[in-house]
N, C-alpha and C positions, 0 to 999 in steps of 0.2 A: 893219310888224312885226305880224305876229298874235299871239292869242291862244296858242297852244302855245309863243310863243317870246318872252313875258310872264313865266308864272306860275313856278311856283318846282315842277321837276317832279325832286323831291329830288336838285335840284341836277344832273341830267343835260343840261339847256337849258347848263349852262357848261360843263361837258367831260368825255367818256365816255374814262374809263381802262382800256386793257389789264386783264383781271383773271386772277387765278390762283386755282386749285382749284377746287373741286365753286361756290364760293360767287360765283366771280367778283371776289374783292376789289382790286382794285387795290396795284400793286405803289409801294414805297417803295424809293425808290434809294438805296444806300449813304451812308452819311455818314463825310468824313473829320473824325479826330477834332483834326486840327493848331488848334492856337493855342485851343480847348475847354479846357484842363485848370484854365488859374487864370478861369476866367470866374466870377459870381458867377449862383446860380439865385435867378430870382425866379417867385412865381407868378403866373398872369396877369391876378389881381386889381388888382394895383399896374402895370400895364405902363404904364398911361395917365399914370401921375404919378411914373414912375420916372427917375430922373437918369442920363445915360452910359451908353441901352442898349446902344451900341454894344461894349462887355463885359459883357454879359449876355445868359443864355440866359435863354428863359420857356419855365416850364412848364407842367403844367395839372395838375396831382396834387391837383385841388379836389375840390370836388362838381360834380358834373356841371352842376346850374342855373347856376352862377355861368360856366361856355362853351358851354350852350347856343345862343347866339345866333350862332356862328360858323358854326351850320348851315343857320343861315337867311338869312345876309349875308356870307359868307366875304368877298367882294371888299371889303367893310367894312373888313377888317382887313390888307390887303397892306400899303398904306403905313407900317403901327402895327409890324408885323412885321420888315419890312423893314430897321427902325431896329436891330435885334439882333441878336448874333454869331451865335446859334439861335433856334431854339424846339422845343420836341416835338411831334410828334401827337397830339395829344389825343386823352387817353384816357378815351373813353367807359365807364363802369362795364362788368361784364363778374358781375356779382352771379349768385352759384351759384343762388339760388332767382327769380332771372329766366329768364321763360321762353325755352327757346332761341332762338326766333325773334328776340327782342330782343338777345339776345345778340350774335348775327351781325350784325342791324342794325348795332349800335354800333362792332363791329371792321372793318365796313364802312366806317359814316363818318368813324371814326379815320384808315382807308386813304385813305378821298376827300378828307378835308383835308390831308392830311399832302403827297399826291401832287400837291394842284392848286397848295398853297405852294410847293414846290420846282417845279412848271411857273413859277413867279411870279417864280422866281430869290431864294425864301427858304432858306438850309439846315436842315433838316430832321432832329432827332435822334432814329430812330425808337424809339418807346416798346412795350415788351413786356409783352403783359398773358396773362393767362390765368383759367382760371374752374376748372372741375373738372375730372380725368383724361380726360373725353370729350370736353373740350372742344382736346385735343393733336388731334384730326385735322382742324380749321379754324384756330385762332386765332394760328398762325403764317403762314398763307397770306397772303401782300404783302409780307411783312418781308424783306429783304434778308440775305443771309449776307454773311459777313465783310466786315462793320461794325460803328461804335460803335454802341451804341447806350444806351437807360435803362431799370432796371426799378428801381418801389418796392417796399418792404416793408411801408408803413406800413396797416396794421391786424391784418396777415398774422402778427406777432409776437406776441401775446396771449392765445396759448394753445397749447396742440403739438398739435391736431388742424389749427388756420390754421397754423403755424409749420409741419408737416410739408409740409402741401399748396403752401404756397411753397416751399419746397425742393426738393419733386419735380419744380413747374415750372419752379424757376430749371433746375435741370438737364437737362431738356429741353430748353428755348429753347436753351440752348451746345450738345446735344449737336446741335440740327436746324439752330440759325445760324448755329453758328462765329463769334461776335461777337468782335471785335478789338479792342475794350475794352468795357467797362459804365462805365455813371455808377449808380452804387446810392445811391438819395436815400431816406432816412430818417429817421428822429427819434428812433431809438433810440441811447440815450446809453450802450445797455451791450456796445455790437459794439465789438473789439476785434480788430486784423491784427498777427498776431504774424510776427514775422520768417522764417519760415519760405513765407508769403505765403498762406497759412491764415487761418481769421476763428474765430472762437468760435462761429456756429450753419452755417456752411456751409464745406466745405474748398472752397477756390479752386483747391488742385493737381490737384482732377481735372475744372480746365474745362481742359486743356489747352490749346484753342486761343485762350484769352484771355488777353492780352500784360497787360494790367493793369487792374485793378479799381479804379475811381477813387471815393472815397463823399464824398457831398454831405451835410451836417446842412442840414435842411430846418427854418427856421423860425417856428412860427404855425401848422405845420399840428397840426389836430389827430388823434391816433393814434386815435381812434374813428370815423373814414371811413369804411366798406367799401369796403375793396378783394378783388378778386379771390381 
């Protein structure tokens, strides 16, 4: 073994994925969403000490430091993963006033683990992020149309300048993905689905092609994360 097929050459010595658009990102295969809906989410701080993952998804809606390390040792974690009904792609921060390059980076390596897990025979709940209006002509590229998939809210509700700008990306993501369900993981205690299948800060009847909106109370996280 040499040298080039030693070091850690961001992760392309383990496996070079298909990629799509200008960026290359690697594509994430559809997820079905059967036997997902009564799972319990935990996040992937507690994976190591959690009881009966085998009904649970993990997520990563952390700070970024605390999944760091999965980019440096992904094969680290197949076996740990493997034990759970999912997990998500981890989602790397996508911070407005991060400069773009890093930006891409991160929806990058969101792509590359999420892709090399599901190579591993993990399933894979892809996570939808976004950053600002410019950032709609990359940050969908790998994501899979009509699939489940997760997006949060949590820091995005704090104000109606953040509150707005999730909004207009939730409605992008449906109008470019066609997602077949959401998991919307949150911690706001004051969303409310009224029977008409409407929410109190987003109407749900005009994602059309989303059969049903499933919401997760997330919690321990704290709503002062930056999120996208």
């Amino acid at each position: 073994m040499n040298y080039r097929e030693t070091r850690n050459m961001q992760n392309q010595n383990r496996a070079i994925f298909d990629g799509v658009g200008q960026y290359d990102i690697p594509f994430i295969a559809p997820c079905n969403a059967d036997g997902l809906d009564n799972c319990e989410w935990i996040p992937f701080n507690y994976a190591k000490t959690c009881k009966n993952p085998s009904n649970k998804i993990l997520h990563f809606y952390l700070d970024d430091y605390q999944f760091e390390r999965l980019w440096s040792s992904p094969e680290s974690y197949i076996n740990l993963f493997s034990k759970f009904k999912a997990i998500t792609s981890p989602d790397f921060s996508l911070y407005i006033d991060y400069p773009k390059a890093l930006q891409i980076y991160n929806h990058f390596r969101k792509h590359w683990l999420g892709a090399y897990y599901q190579l591993n025979g993990i399933t894979v709940i892809p996570t939808i992020c976004w950053s600002d209006y410019e950032s709609y002509n990359w940050c969908f590229d790998g994501e899979p149309r009509y699939s489940a998939v997760t997006i949060s809210d949590i820091g995005c509700m704090n104000n109606k300048l953040t509150k707005k700008a999730f909004m207009q990306g939730f409605q992008k993501a449906c109008d470019i993905l066609c997602p077949t369900k959401i998991y919307l993981l949150t911690n706001n205690q004051s969303i409310e689905r009224f029977d008409d299948g409407s929410y109190n800060y987003f109407d749900a009847k005009k994602i059309k092609t989303v059969k049903s909106i499933v919401m997760q109370r997330l919690k321990g996280i704290k709503s002062d994360k930056r999120k996208e």
